[in-house]
VOKOLDREN-114022 format. One line per 10 residues: number of its first residue (from 1); their letters; for each residue z, y, x of C-alpha. Coordinates in steps of 0.001 Angstrom, whole numbers, padded with zeros to 6 digits, always signed. Layout:
<atoms>
NUM	A	Z/Y/X; ... $
</atoms>
This chain:
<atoms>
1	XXXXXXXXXX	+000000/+000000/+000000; -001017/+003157/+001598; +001851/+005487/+000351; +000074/+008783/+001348; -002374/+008336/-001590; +000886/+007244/-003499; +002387/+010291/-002786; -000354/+012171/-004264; -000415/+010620/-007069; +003129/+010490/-007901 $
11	XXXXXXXXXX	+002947/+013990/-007329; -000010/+014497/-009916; +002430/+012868/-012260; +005537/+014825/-012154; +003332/+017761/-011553; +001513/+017128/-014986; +004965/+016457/-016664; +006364/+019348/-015460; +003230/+021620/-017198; +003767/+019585/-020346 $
21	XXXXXXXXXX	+007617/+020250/-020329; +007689/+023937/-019857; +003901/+024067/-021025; +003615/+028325/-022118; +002565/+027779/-025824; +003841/+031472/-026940; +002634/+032572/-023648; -000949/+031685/-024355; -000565/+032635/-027745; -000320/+036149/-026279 $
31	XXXXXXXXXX	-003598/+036110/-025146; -005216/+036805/-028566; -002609/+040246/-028120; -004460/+040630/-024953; -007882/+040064/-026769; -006967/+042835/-028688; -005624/+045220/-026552; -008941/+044874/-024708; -011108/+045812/-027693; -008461/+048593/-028669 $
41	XXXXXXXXXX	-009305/+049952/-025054; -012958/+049954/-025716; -012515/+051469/-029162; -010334/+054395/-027688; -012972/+055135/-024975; -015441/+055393/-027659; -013504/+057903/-029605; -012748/+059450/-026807; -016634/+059842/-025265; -017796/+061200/-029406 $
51	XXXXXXXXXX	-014495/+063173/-029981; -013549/+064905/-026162; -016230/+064610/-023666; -019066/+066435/-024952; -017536/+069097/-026955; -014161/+069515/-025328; -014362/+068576/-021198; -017858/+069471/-020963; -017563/+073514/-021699; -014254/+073267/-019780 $
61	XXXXXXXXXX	-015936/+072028/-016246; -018545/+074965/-017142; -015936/+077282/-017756; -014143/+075816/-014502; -016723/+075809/-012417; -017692/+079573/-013610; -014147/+081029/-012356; -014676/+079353/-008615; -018002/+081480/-008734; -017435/+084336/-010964 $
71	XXXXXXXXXX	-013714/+085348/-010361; -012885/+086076/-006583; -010284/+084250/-004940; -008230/+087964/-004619; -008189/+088208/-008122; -006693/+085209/-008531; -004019/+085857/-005883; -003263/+088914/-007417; -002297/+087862/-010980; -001534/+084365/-010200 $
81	XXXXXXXXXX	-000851/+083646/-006588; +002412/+083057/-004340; +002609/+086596/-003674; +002215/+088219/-007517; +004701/+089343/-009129; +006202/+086741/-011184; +006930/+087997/-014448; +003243/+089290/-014532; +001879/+085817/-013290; +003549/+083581/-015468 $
91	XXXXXXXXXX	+003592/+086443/-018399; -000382/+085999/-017667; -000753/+081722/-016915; +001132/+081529/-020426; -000340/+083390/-022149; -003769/+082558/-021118; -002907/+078628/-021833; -001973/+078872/-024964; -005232/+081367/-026160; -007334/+078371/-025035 $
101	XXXXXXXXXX	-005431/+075390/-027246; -006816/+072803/-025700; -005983/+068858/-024940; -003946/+067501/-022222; -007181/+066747/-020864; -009665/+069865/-021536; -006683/+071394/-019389; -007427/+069922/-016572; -010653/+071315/-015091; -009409/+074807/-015580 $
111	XXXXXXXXXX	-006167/+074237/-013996; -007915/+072522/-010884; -009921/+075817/-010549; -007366/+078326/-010478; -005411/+076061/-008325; -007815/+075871/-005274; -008421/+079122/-006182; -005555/+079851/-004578; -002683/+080277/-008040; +000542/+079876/-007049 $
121	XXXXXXXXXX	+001874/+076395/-007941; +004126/+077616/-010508; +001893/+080027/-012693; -000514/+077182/-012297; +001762/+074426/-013704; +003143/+077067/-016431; -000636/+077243/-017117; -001164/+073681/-017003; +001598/+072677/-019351; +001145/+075818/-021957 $
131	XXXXXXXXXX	-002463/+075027/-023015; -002163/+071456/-024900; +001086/+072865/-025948; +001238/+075970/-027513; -001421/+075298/-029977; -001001/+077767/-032417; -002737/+075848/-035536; -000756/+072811/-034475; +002547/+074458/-034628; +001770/+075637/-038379 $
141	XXXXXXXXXX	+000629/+072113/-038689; +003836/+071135/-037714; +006104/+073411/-039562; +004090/+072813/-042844; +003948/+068307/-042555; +007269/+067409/-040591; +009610/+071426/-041976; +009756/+074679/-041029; +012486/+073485/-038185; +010585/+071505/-036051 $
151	XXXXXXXXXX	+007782/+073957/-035966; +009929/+076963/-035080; +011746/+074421/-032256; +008275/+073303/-031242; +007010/+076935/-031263; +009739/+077827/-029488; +010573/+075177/-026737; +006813/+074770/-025793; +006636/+078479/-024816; +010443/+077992/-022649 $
161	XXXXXXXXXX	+008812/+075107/-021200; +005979/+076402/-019524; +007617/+079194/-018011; +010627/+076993/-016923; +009149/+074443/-015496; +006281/+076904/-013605; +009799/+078490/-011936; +011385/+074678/-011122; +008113/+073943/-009707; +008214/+076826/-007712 $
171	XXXXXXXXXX	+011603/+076350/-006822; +011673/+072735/-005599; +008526/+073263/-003387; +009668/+076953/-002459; +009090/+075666/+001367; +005678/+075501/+000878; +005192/+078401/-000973; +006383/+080324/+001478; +004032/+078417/+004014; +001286/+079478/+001598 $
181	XXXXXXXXXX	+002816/+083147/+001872; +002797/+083150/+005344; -000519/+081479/+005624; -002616/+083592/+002873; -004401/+086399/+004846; -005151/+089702/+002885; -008236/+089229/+000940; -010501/+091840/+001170; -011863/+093337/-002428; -014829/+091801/-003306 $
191	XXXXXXXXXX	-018294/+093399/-003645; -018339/+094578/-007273; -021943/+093084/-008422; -021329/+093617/-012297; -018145/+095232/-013854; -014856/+093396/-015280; -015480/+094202/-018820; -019057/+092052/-018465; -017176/+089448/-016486; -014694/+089365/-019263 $
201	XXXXXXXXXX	-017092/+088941/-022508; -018933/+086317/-020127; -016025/+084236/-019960; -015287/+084916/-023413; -018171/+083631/-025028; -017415/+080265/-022996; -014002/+079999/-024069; -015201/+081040/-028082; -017492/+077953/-027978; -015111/+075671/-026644 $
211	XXXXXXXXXX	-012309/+076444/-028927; -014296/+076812/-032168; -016681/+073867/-031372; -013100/+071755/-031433; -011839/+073498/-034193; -010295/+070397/-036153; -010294/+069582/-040072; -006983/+070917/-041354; -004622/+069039/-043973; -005156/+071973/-046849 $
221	XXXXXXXXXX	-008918/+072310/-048229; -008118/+075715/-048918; -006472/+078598/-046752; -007644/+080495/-043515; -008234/+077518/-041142; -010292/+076052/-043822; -012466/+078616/-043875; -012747/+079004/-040314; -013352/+075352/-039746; -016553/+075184/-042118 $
231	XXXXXXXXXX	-017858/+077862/-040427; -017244/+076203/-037002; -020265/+075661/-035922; -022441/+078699/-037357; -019362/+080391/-035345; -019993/+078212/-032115; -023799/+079268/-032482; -023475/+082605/-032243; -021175/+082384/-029136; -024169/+080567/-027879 $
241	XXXXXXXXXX	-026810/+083059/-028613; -024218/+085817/-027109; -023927/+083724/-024063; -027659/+083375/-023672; -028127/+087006/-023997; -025160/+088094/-021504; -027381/+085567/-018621; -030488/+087300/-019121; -029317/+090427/-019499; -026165/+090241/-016833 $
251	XXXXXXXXXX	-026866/+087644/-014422; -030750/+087924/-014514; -031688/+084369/-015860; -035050/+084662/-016813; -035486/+085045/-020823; -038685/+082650/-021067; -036056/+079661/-019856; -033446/+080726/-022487; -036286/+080811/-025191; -037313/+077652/-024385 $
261	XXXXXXXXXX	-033936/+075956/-024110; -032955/+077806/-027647; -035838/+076600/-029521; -035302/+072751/-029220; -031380/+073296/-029803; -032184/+074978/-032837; -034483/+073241/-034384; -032103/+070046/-033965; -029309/+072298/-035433; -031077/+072544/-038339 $
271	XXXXXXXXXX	-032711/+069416/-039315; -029792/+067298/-038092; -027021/+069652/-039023; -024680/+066480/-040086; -024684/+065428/-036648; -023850/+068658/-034670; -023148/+066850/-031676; -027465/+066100/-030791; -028338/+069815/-030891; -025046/+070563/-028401 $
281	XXXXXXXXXX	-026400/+068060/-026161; -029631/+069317/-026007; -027747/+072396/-025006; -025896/+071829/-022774; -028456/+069578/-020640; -031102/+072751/-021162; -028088/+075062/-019720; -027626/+072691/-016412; -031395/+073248/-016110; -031485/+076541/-015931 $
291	XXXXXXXXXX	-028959/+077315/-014431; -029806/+075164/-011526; -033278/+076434/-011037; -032497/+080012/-011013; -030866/+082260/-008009; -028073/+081545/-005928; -025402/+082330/-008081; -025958/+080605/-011134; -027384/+077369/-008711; -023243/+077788/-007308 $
301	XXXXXXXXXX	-022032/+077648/-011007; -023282/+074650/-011784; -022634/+072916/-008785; -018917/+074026/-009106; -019065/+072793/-012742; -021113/+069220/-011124; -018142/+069125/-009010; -015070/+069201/-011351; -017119/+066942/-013643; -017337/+064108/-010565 $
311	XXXXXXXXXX	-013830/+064409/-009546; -012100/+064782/-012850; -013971/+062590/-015867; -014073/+059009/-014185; -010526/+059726/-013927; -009621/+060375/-017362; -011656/+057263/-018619; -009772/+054880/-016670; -006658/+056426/-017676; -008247/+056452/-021190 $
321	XXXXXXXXXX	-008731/+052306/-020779; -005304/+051845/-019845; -003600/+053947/-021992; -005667/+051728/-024806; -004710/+048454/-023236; -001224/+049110/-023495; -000374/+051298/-026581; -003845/+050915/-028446; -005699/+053659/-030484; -002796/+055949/-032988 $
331	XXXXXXXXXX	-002716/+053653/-035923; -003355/+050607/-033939; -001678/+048091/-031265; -002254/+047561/-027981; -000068/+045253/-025589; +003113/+047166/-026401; +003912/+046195/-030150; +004094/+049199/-032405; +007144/+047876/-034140; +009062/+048475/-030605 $
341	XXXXXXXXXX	+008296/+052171/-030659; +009166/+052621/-034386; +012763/+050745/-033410; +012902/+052354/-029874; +012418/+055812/-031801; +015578/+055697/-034460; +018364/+057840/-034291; +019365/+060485/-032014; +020570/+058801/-029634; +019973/+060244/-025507 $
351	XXXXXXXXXX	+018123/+056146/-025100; +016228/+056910/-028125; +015266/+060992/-027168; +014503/+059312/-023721; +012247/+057018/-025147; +010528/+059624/-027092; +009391/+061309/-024086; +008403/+058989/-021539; +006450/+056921/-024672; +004684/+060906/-025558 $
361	XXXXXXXXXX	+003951/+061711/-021894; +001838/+058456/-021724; +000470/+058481/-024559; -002908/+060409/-025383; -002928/+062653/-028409; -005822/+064735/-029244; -005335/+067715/-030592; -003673/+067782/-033829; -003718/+063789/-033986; +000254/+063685/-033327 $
371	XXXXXXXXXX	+001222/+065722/-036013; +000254/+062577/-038738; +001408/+059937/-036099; +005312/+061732/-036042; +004633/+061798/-040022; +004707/+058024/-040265; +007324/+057404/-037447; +009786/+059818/-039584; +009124/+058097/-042793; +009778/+054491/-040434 $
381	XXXXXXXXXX	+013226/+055857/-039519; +012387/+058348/-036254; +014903/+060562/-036122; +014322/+064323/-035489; +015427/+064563/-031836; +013077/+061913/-030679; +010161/+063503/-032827; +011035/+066987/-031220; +011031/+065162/-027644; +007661/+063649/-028548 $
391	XXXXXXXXXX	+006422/+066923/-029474; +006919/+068480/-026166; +006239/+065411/-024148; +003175/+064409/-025840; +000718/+067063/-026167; +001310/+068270/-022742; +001130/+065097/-020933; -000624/+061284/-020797; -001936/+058843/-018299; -005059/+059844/-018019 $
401	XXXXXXXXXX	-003753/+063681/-017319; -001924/+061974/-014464; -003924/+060634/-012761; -006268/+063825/-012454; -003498/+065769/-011690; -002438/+063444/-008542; -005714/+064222/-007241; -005311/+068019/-007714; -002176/+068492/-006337; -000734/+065030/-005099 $
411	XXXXXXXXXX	+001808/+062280/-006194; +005011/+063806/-005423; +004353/+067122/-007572; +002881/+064806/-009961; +005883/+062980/-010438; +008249/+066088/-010649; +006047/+067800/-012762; +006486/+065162/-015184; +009616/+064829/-014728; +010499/+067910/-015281 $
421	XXXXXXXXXX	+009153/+067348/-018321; +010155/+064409/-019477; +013990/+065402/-019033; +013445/+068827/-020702; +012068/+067030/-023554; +015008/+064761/-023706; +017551/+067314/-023392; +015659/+069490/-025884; +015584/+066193/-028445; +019187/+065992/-028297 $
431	XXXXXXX	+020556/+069421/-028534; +018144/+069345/-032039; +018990/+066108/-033027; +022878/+066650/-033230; +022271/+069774/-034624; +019493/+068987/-037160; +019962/+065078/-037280 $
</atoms>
């Protein structure tokens, strides 16, 4: 008897025993959990490509990519650097944030181009977390769905936020502000080729399309912001046209292009005007055109705007796939069972305020979207603390944010910045939960 085949097989045996002992039936029964946190991924991405990409990140990289061209570097230092006066710099980067009331993500390319502009990193993070959060329409949203209370604390706590956490920022990493202090040389004043006020209706018209363009269906069919939104995109239109007239006029595009990228756009416009979205493609790809086959300036804007687009968007879709895989589309499940949240949620308890927050800041809610999601978890048994915490935690933040803002300004002020965050939406959900619970 040869007892190294033996061995084998006797091996083979208690091997195959063993698997059929502890064989993983629930285990593999979590696969089809898997299965579906897979499609739920490719779902989100979806929604997110119709719903984000065109009409909200794509203006944003042009409006990014216009201030690296269009507004000088000494400009920016002067409102917004290390050296400006602080109430006037983060007086300006929240204010300015919350005019724009954008996404978590639509954020992002602007606050990468003030940054290497040269923004101090405190008016830039006050800017960074003020635009997904003070959302004017969403705070009436909230004060009207979830009571006038945790609108005003929203209203309220978003606007404390930005500035205090722009100052902690600034505090913690004071060291190398003052390297950037030390390092900045005077800039000189830049040539004056146009004047502000032209500057200032250029970017405007940008900004108009992007926020109107996004302009989302409100609860009420009647009221203000329902008349605005049907009127969204004859409103986004004539930003266009303005826009189209300030480059030929302004910045000396030449008008035959502009004719010939308006006519396609609206002609599509109006045959197809239930699906918006075909004649804004149309003109946006006719805008890279021209833009890039004209003089040296406008060739520089779009190869700024080519250049936030390439750093920041694959980004955000992997974030966008994982955030699916784990936590699913709002409504739906991904590996992380709903029923967890709803119980992790209850009360006002610091575990369950704590919960609130880190579960918001990795979460992705588009604008508006988190208002009904906080409307079922209440009716589930949420308490109000948590859904405050989520309301300052969420907007502001999610994974896919993250990981774009790593790559602007590294992991460890990634991780305080959220941090910062995260805690100040705890503390926040707890002061209002024992006082409101």
């Amino acid at each position: 008897m040869k007892w190294g085949k033996e061995w084998k097989s006797l091996v083979l045996i208690v091997g195959g025993f063993v698997l059929c002992y502890y064989l993983p039936v629930d285990w593999l029964r979590s696969f089809e959990r898997l299965q579906n946190a897979l499609w739920e991924s490719l779902y989100l991405v979806k929604w997110y490509a119709r719903e984000h990409v065109l009409l909200c990140l794509v203006p944003a990289f042009f409006i990014a990519g216009a201030v690296g061209v269009f507004v000088g570097q000494a400009s920016v230092m002067k409102y917004l650097g290390a050296r400006a006066n602080k109430i006037l710099a983060y007086g300006v980067a929240s204010v300015s944030g919350g005019v724009l009331a954008v996404c978590s993500c639509t954020i992002l390319p602007l606050f990468a181009g003030i940054y290497r502009m040269g923004a101090g990193l405190g008016p830039a993070c006050a800017f960074l977390y003020s635009g997904p959060a003070i959302n004017i329409l969403a705070v009436i949203l909230t004060a009207r769905i979830l009571g006038p209370e945790l609108g005003i604390a929203r209203a309220v706590g978003a606007v404390l936020f930005s500035i205090v956490i722009g100052l902690c920022m600034h505090v913690l990493f004071r060291h190398e502000e003052l390297e950037k202090i030390n390092t900045d040389v005077v800039m000189p004043e830049p040539e004056v080729t146009r004047p502000l006020w032209q500057n200032a209706a250029y970017f405007a018209t940008m900004v108009g399309i992007l926020v109107f363009a996004n302009w989302g269906r409100p609860s009420m069919q009647t009221g203000l912001w329902h008349v605005i939104y049907a009127a969204k995109w004859p409103v986004t239109s004539g930003f266009a046209v303005l826009l189209g007239f300030i480059l030929v006029r302004w910045f000396q595009v030449r008008w035959w292009k502009i004719a010939l990228l308006a006519l396609p756009t609206v002609l599509l416009a109006l045959f197809f005007p239930q699906v918006p979205g075909i004649a804004f493609v149309v003109g946006v790809v006719g805008l890279s055109v021209v833009i890039n086959t004209e003089g040296e300036e406008m060739r520089e804007w779009f190869e700024a705007s080519w250049g936030f687009t390439k750093q920041i968007l694959p980004l955000l879709l992997i974030g966008v796939v994982i955030a699916g895989i784990l936590l699913g589309r709002p409504g739906s499940e991904g590996l992380i069972p709903s029923d967890w949240v709803a119980a992790s949620v209850g009360g006002n308890s610091l575990e369950a305020n704590l919960f609130a927050s880190v579960a918001g800041a990795f979460m992705y809610f588009a604008t508006l979207t988190e208002v009904p999601i906080l409307e079922g978890l209440l009716g589930a048994g949420m308490g109000k603390g948590p859904a405050l915490a989520l309301l300052l935690a969420g907007p502001a933040l999610s994974l896919p944010n993250m990981l774009v803002i790593r790559s602007v300004m590294g992991t460890k002020k990634t991780l305080v910045f959220v941090a910062l965050v995260v805690v100040m939406a705890t503390t926040s959900g707890v002061i209002f939960g024992s006082v409101w619970g």
